[in-house]
ZAZA-730923 format. One record per residue (C-alpha): chain; x, y, z. Coordinates in nm, 4 decimals. Example, Ala and Ser with C-alpha at 12.3 -4.5 7.8 and 13.67 -1.06 7.14 Angstrom:
2
chain	X	Y	Z
A	1.2300	-0.4500	0.7800
A	1.3670	-0.1060	0.7140
***
This chain:
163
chain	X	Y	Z
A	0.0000	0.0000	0.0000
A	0.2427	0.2502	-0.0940
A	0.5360	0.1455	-0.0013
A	0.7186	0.1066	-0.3110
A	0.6332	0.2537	-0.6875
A	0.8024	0.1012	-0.9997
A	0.8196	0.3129	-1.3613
A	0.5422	0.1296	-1.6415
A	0.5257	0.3796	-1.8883
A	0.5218	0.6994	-2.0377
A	0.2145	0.8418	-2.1004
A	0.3154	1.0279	-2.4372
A	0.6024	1.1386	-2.5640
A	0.6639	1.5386	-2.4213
A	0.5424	1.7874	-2.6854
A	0.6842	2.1090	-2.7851
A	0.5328	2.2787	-2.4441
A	0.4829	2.0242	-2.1585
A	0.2173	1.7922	-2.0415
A	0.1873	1.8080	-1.6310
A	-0.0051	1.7662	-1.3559
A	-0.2687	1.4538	-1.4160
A	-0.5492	1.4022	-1.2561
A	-0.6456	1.0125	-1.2812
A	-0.9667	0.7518	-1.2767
A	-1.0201	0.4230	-1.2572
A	-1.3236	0.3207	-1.4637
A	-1.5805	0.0383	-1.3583
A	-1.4440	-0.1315	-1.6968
A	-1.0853	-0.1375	-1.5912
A	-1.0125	0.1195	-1.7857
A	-0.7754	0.3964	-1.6708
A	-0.8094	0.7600	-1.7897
A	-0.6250	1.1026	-1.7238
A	-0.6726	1.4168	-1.8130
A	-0.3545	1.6247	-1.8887
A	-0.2123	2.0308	-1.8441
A	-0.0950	2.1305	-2.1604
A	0.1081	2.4127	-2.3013
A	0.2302	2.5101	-2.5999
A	0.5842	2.6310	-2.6261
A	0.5725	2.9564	-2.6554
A	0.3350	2.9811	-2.3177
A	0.0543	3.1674	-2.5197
A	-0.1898	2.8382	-2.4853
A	-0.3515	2.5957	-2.3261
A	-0.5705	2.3120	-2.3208
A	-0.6407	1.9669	-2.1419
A	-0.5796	1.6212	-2.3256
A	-0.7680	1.2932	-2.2048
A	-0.5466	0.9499	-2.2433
A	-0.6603	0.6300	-2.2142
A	-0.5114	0.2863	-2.1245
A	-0.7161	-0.0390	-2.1070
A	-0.3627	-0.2450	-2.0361
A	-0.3088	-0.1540	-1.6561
A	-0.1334	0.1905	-1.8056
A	0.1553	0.0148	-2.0351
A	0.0434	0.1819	-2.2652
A	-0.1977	0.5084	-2.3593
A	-0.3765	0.7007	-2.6429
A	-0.5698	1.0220	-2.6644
A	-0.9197	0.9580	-2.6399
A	-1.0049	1.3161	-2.6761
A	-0.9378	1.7377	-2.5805
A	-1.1910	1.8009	-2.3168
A	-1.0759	2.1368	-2.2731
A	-0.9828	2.3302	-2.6159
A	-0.8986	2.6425	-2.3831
A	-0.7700	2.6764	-2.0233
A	-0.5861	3.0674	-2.1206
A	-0.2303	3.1595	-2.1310
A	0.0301	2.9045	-1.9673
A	-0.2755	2.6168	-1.8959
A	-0.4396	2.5145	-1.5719
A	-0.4112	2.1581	-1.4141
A	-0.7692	1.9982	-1.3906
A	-0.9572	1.8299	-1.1510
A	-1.1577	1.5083	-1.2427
A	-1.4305	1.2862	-1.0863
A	-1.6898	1.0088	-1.1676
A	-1.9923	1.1508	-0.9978
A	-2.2762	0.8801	-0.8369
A	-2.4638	0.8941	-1.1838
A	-2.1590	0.7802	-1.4056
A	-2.0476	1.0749	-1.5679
A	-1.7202	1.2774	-1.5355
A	-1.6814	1.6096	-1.4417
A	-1.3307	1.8155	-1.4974
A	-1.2878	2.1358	-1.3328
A	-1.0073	2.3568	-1.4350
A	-0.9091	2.7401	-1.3921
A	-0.9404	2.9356	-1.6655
A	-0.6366	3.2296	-1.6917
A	-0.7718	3.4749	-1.9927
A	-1.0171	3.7123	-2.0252
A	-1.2681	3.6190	-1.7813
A	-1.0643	3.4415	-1.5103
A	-1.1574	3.2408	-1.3053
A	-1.2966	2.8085	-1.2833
A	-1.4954	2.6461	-1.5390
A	-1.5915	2.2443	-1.5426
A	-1.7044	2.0139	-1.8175
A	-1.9252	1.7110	-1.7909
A	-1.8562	1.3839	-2.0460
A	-2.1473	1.1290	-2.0057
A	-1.9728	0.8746	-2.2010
A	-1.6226	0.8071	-1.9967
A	-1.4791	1.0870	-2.1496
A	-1.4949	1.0039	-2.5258
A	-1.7005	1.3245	-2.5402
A	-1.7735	1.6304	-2.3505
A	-2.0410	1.9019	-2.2971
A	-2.0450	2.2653	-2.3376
A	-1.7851	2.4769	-2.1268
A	-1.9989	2.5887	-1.7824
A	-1.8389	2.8927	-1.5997
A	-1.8812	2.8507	-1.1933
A	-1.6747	3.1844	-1.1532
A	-1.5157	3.4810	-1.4027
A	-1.4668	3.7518	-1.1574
A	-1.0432	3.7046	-1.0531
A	-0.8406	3.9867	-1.0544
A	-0.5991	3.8747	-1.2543
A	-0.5214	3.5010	-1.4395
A	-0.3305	3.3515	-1.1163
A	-0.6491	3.1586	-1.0571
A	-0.6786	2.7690	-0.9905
A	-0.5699	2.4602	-0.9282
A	-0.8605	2.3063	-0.8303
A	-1.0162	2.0162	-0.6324
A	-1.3611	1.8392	-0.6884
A	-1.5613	1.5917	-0.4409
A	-1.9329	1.5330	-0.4640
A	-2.1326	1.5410	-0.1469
A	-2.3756	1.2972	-0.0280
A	-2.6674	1.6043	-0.1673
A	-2.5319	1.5315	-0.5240
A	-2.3848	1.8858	-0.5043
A	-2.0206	1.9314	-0.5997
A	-1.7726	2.1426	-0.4193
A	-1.4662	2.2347	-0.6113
A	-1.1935	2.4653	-0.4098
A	-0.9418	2.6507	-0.5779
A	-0.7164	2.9631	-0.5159
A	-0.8387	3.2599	-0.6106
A	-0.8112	3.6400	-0.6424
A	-0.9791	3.9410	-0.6257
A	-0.7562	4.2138	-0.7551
A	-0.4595	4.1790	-0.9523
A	-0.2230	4.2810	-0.6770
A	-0.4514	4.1378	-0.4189
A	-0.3588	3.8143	-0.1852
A	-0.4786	3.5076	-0.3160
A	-0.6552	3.2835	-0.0980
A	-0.8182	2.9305	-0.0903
A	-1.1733	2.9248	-0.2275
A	-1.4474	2.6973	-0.2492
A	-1.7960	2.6737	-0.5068
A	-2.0756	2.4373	-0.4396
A	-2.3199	2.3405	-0.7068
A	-2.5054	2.1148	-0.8115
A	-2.4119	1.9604	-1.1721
***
């Protein structure tokens, strides 16, 4: 139980950019899925990749781009298979309208809904890194750091909602 970890595989070969901070599930079919930060090289994008393994994660393939747009420099996300089945990902968003924003897939991630926005009031884009559990109301709480003014301190947030 945690003893000891050994290496299995890469995930993907690093792009021009990076790929960081995963969050991971373990689907009632075996399968394993995580969702990736991604950046592209020159720091002006972002966006979150889903991979796939159905071999115990020796090896993985995009199953699809949940998240087209997290702003300039990317924001790690946050997934979770609710009671009903389906996935949420929360993420921070750092562009014009900062702040978190979550997408739902209802078929293990092979697709995805439309973009919600919990929040778009930060100061500034140093916004996220968010959290999701689901309560036993069905409601979701997602916490986050957060700001209010560009200059301002940034402090640890928290949205409830139900999806």
């Amino acid at each position: 139980g945690g003893r000891s970890f050994k290496f299995i595989s890469w995930i993907r070969e690093s792009p021009e950019g990076f790929d960081i901070m995963p969050s991971s599930l373990k689907l009632p079919s075996g399968r394993l899925i995580t969702s990736l930060r991604c950046r592209s090289s020159d720091n002006n994008r972002g966006w979150i990749d889903l991979m796939y393994s159905d071999d115990e994660a020796i090896s993985w393939r995009q199953l699809s781009k949940p998240v087209d747009n997290t702003g300039v420099g990317g924001n790690p996300p946050a997934m979770l298979r609710l009671s009903d089945g389906k996935i949420c990902l929360v993420y921070g968003y750092r562009d014009e309208g900062s702040g978190v924003r979550y997408v739902v897939s209802e078929d293990e991630g092979e697709t995805w809904g439309k973009e919600i926005i919990l929040r778009e009031d930060a100061g500034n884009h140093d916004i996220g890194y968010p959290r999701v559990v689901e309560r036993s109301d069905g409601n979701l709480v997602a916490v986050y750091y957060h700001n209010d003014v560009a200059d301002g301190e940034r402090y640890i947030a928290a949205t409830i909602w139900k999806p």
